[in-house]
N, C-alpha and C positions, 0 to 999 in steps of 0.2 A: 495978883500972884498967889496969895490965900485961898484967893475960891478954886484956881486952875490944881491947884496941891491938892485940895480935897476933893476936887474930881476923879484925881488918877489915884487916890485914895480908896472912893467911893470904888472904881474901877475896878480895880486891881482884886478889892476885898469881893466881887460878881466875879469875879477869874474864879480866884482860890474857893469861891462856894461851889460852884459851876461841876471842877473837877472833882470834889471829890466827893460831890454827887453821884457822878457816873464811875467812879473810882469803887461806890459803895453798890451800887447798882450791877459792876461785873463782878466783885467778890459773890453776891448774891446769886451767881446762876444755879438754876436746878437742874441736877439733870433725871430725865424719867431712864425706869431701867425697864431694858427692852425685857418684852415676854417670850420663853422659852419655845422655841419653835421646833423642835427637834429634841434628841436623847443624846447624854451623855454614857459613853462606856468606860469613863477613867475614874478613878475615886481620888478625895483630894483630903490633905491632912492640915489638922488646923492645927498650930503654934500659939502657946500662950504665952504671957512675962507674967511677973510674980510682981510688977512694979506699974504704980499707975500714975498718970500726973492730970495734972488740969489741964485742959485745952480751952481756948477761947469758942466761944459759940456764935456761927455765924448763919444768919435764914435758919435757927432748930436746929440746926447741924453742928456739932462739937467737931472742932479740928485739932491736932496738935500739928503745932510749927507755925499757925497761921490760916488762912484760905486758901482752898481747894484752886486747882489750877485748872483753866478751863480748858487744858491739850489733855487731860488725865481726869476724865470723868469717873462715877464711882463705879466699879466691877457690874456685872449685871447676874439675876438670882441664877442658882445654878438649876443646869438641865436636870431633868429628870431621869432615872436610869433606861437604856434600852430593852427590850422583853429578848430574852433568850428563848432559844427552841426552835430553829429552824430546821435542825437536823431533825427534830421528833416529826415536824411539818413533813419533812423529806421521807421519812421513814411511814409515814400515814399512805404515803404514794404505792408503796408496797399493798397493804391494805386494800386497795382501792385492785390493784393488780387480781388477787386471788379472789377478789367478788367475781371479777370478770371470766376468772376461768370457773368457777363454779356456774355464773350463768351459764356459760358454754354448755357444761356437764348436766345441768338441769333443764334447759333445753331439747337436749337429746333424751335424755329419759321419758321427758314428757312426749316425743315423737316416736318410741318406741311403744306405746304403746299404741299408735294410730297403724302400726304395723303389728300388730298382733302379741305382742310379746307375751301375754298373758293366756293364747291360747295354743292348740296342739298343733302342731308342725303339717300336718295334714287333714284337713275335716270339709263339709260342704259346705256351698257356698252361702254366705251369711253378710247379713248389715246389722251394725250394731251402733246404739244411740246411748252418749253417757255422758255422764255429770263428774267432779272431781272435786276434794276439798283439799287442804294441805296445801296446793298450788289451786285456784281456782279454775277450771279449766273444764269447758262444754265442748264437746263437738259428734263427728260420725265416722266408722272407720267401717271396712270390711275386706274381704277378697273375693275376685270372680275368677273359675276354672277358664283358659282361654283355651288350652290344650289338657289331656289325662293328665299328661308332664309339666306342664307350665300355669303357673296361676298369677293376676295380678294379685297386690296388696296396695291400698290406698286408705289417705284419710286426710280430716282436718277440722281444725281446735282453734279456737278462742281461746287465751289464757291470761290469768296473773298470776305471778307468784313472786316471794321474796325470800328472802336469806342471808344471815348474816352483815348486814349492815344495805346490802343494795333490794331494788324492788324494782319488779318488771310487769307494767300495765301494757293494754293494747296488743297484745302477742298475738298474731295467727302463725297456726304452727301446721305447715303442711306435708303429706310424707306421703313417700309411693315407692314401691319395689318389685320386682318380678322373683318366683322362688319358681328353681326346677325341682320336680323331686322323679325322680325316677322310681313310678309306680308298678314297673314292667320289669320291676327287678325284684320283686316279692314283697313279703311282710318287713324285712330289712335292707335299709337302702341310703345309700345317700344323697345329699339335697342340698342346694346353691342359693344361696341370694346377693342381689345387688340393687342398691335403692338408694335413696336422699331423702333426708328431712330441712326442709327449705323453714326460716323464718324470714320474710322480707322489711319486714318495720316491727320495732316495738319502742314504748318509752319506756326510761331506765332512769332510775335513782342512786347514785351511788354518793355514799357517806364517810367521811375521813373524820377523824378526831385525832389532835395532837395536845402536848402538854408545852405551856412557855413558864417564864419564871412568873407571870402574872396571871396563870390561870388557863384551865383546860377552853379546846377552841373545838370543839362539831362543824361540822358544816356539810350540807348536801346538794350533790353537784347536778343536772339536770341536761339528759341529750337524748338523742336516740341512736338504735342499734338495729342491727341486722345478723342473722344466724344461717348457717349454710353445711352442712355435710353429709358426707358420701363415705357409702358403707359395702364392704361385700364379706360375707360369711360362707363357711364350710362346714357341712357336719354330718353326720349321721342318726338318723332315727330306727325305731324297731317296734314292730305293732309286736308287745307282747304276749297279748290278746284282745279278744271284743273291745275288753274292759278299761285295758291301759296301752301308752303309747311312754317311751322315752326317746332322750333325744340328746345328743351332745353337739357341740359346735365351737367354732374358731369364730369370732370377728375380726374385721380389720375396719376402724375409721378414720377421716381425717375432718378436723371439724374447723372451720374458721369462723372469727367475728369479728365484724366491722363497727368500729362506735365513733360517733361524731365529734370533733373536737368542741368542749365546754371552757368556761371558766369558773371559778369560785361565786358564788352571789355574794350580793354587797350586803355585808354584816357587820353590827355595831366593833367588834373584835374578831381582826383575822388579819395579824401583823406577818404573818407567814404564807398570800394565800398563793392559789398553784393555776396555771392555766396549761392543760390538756390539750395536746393535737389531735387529729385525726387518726388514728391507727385500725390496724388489726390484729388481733391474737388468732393464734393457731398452734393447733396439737394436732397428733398424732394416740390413737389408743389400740391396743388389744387387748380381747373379750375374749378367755376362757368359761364355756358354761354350759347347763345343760338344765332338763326342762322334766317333768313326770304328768302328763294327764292320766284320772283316772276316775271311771264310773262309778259312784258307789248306788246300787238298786237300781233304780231304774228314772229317776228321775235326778237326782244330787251329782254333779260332774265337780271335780276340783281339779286344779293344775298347781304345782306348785315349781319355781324354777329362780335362778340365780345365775353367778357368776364373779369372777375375777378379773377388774380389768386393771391394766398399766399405761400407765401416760407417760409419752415421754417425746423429746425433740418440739417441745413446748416455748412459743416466742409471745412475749406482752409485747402488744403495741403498744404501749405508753409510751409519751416523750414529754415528762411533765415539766413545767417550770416555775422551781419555787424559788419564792422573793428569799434571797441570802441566801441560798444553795446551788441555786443553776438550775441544769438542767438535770432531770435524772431519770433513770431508765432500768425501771426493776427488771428482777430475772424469777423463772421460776423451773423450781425443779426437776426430776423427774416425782410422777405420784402415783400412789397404788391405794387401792379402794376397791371394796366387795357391794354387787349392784344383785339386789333379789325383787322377787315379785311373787304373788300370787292370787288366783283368781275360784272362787265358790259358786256356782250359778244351780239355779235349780230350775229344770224345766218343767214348765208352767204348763205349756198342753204341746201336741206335737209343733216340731220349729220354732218352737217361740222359749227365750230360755231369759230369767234374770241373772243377772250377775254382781257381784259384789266383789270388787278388785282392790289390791293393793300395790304399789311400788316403791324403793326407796333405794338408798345407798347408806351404807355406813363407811368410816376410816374417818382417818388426820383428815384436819385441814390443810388446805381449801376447800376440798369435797363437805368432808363432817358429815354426820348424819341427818340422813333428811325422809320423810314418809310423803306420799301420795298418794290419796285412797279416792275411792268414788266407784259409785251402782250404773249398772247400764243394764239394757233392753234389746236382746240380739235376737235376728230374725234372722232363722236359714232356710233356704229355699233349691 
């Protein structure tokens, strides 16, 4: 009876070891705290007491009241703040807007002069071959009499050029017009044109920068484009003599461009970026201006000419869509801005004449100021 007593003795005391073994074993859980995987935008206030007591220490972990409960793990580290500035993100889209319409505008400039803009409203027939810096830009331009009254104008260009945040590689810029003048009306008379300057392909760089609360963000966007517009002018010229010619004129254009829908490239920072659709912009402008050729001696011609133009009934294609803003869809105003040029050639031996040209635009942005210069080698015949 002795030994069966100190069996359930023996027992009993493998019981009571047993449990609170494993008794000591769940007080001990650790729990890992998860890593922040996202941002917080709340801010959080910490509470102190002025009173402290002992706690018992269980696994390195001091408790008060006892052990930690294993349905109420310990808090996890807190998130991180989120970066602010989606709105600046949004407002970069604008940005991105007014490069677009200045390509437009430089575009045309650059095709203006494949149509003569540098020379005198009526002269013979000539080809002319030239180079450009400012905008890079090669090409051949001239006009052939088809009738007394009627001539064409033709040309085309290779170009780069950039400005203001965007850049345009790969550009052919093609242009052609027919001018009436009516020569059967005297030394004073007036003269009609109507023409297009075609760009079918180019690549295009366009550049946004926004500010967040953790730091300025660039980025540049990569697509291609196309350029397209249609012109008709009115005016008057008057040979005042041998020596000089003047000329005034109206234009009317309407200009469209086509750009390819991109997205933002993948960059270590760009918590706000934007992905771009397909669209188009289009304006409408008028071109008050006028022109002065005039011989000095017998070899030295200069031209000098300008104008005023107004943009207006003006739509961005954009329909960008930035991360925390939506969608968004700049607008742009109406614009005004003064477009001059001028050209010095000196004739080298009979029909053969160098030139040395300039073009630009001044005013506000979007336009801003901008120069185009470049020498050519005109042969009339």
């Amino acid at each position: 009876m002795a030994n069966f007593s100190r069996s359930w003795i023996v027992f009993a005391t493998l019981i009571a070891a047993a449990s609170l073994f494993f008794l000591r074993g769940e007080s001990g859980v650790a729990f890992a705290q998860t890593a922040p995987t996202s941002c917080s935008t709340s801010t959080s206030t910490s509470i102190s007491t002025s009173t402290s007591t002992s706690a018992p220490t269980y696994n390195s972990y001091s408790y008060a009241g006892g052990p930690p409960s294993t349905d109420n793990p310990p808090a996890a580290a807190a998130l991180p703040p989120c970066p602010t500035g989606s709105d600046s993100s949004a407002g970069s889209i604008n940005d991105v807007a007014k490069q677009r319409f200045n390509q437009m505008i430089t575009n045309r400039v650059l095709g203006t002069v494949l149509l003569g803009i540098n020379e005198q409203v009526n002269c013979d027939d000539c080809v002319s071959a030239f180079g450009s810096a400012g905008s890079f830009s090669a090409g051949i331009h001239g006009r052939k009499s088809i009738t007394s009254n009627l001539a064409l104008l033709a040309g085309i260009a290779y170009t780069h050029y950039s400005e203001g945040g965007y850049s345009v590689t790969s550009a052919p810029i093609g242009a052609f017009a027919l001018r009436s003048d009516f020569t059967d009306w005297g030394s004073s008379r007036p003269f009609f044109d109507i023409g297009t300057i075609l760009t079918p392909y180019e690549k295009v760089r366009y550049r946004r920068s926004y500010l967040t609360s953790l730091g300025a963000v660039t980025v540049d966007g990569q697509t291609t484009a196309s350029n397209y517009g249609v012109y008709g002018r009115a005016g008057w010229m008057s040979r005042l003599s041998p020596r000089d010619e003047v000329a005034a004129a109206v234009e009317v254009w309407q200009l469209w461009q086509r750009v390819k829908g991109y997205a933002d490239p993948t960059v270590a920072f760009n918590p706000f970026d934007a992905t771009f659709n397909t669209g188009t912009d289009k304006t409408t402008l008028v071109k008050v201006g006028g022109q002065w050729t005039h011989l000095f001696g017998s070899s030295v011609e200069a031209n000098i000419n300008g104008g005023f133009v107004h943009a207006f009934g003006t739509q961005s294609g954009i329909v960008a869509t930035v991360t925390g803003q939506g969608n968004v869809v700049p607008t742009i105003g109406n614009q005004s801005w003064f477009e001059y040029g001028g050209r010095l050639g000196y004739r080298i031996s009979k029909g053969w004449v160098a030139d040395l040209f300039v073009n630009g635009t001044a005013g506000p942005q979007p336009v801003g100021n901008t120069i185009h210069g470049g020498i050519g080698l005109r042969v009339s015949y």
